[in-house]
N, C-alpha and C positions, 0 to 999 in steps of 0.2 A: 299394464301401464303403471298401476300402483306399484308395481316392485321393483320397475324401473324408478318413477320417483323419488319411490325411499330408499334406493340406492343411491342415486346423485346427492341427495339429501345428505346420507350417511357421506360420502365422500369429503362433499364440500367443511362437515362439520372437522371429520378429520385434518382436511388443510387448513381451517382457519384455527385449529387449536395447535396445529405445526408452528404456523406461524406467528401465535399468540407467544410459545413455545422459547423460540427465537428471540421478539422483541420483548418478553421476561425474563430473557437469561443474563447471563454477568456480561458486561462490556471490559475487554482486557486493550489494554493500550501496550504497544510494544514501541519502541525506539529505533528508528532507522539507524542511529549512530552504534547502536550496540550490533549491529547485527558486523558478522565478518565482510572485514574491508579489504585486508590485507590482500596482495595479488592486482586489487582492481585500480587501471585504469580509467581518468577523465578528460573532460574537455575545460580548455583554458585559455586566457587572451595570452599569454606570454607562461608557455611551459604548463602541462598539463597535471594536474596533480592526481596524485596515488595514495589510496590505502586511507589512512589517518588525515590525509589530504584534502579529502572530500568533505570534512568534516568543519561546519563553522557554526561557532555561537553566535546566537542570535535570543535578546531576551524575549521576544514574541513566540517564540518557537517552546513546542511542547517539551519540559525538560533543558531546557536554553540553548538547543542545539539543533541542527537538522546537515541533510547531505546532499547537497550538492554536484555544480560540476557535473551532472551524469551524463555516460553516453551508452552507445553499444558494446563497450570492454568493461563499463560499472553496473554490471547488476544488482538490484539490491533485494539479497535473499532474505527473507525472514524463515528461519527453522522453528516451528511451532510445533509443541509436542502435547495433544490430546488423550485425554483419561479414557476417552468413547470414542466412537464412530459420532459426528453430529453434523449437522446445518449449522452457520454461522455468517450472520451477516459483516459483510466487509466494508468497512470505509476508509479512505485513503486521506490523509493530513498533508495536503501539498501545496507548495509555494512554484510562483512563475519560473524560479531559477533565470530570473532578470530576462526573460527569454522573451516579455511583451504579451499580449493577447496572443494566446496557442489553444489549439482546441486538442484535446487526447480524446481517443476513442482505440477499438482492440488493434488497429492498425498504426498509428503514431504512437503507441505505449502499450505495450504486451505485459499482460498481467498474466502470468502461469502460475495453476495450485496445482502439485505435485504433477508437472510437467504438462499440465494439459493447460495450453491460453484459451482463456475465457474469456465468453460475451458479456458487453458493458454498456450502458448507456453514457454517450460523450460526454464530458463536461469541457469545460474552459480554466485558463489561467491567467490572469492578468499582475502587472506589475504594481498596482495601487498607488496610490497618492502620494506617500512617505518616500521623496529621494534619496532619503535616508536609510530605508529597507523597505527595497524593491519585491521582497518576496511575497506579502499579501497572504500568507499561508489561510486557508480554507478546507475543511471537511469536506468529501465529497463521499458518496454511497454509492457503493461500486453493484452490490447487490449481493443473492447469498450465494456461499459455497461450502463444498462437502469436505470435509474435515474426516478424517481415519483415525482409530487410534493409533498412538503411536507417535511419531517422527512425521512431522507434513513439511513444507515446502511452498512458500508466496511467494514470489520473483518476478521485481518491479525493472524493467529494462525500458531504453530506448527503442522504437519501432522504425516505422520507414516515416520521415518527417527531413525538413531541413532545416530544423526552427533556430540551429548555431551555429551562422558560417555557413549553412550550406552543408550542414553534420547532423546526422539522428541525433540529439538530446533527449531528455526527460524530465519534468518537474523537477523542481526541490522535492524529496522526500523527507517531511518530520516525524513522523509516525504511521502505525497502520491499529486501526479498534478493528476488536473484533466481540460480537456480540454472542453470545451462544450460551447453551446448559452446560458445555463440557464443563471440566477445568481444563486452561491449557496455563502453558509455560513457555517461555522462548528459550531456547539458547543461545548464550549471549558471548558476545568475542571477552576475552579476559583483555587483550591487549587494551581496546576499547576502554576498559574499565579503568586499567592504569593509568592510563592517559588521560580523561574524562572525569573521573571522579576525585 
């Protein structure tokens, strides 16, 4: 029975210094807007915008910008490239996208890390008090995920929802933190750049 205990024991110590681990590591911010747009279609009241379209400044928005417009034909990939294999917790930077009180969860908004959708605890989005910008952008914590070295893959898409018209949408996208030991890096669209900076 002792060696049962002191093995739980040893366990538990192991996960809480994982996840001590985790929330000491660097927090890296990456920008929806840099990520590759080009190709992607959106949803729109009058003509749907594309690519560099999706893209509006906004000075509340991390970086002055965030992307919009999204549906089922705009995904928004973040390409993150990792020094290690690690854990890293994810949190998503998102605006209502004027879309009203919406609830997301892994079935109204599909969040995949290298190709596999992950489970998430719901949150909500709301349009806030400024009719001026509706977006109300908000941190939410999505929880952690497994990070490869190398080339990974975060892919923020539209789910099964009707929250535009009776059309899958998805938040505003401002950014995505990611909390971790690695070092990572994103790779970032050049056109993006040109255009933006």
């Amino acid at each position: 029975m002792k060696k049962v205990l002191s093995l739980i024991l040893a366990c538990l110590m192991v996960l809480s210094l994982a996840a001590a681990a985790v929330a000491e590591g660097t927090e890296y911010v990456f920008e929806a807007e840099y990520t590759e747009l080009e190709g992607l279609e959106g949803l729109g009241v009058s003509g749907s915008p594309t690519g560099l379209g999706l893209v509006t400044e906004n000075g509340k928005a991390s970086n002055g910008y965030f992307v919009g417009n999204l549906g089922t034909a705009s995904p928004i990939t973040f390409v993150i490239v990792s020094d290690a294999d690690a854990v890293a917790t994810l949190k998503l930077i998102v605006g209502s996208n004027i879309l009203g009180n919406c609830a997301w969860n892994p079935t109204t908004l599909k969040i995949l890390v290298n190709g596999e959708a992950i489970e998430y605890n719901e949150f909500t989005t709301d349009n806030g008090d400024d009719p001026m910008d509706q977006n109300n952008f908000k941190t939410r914590k999505i929880g952690d995920i497994n990070l490869k070295a190398g080339e990974n893959t975060i892919v923020i898409v539209a789910g099964d929802n009707t929250y535009r018209s009776n059309l899958p949408s998805a938040p505003s996208i401002d950014a995505i933190k990611l909390t971790t030991s690695a070092a990572l890096e994103m790779v970032e669209s050049e056109a993006s750049h040109e255009e933006l900076d």
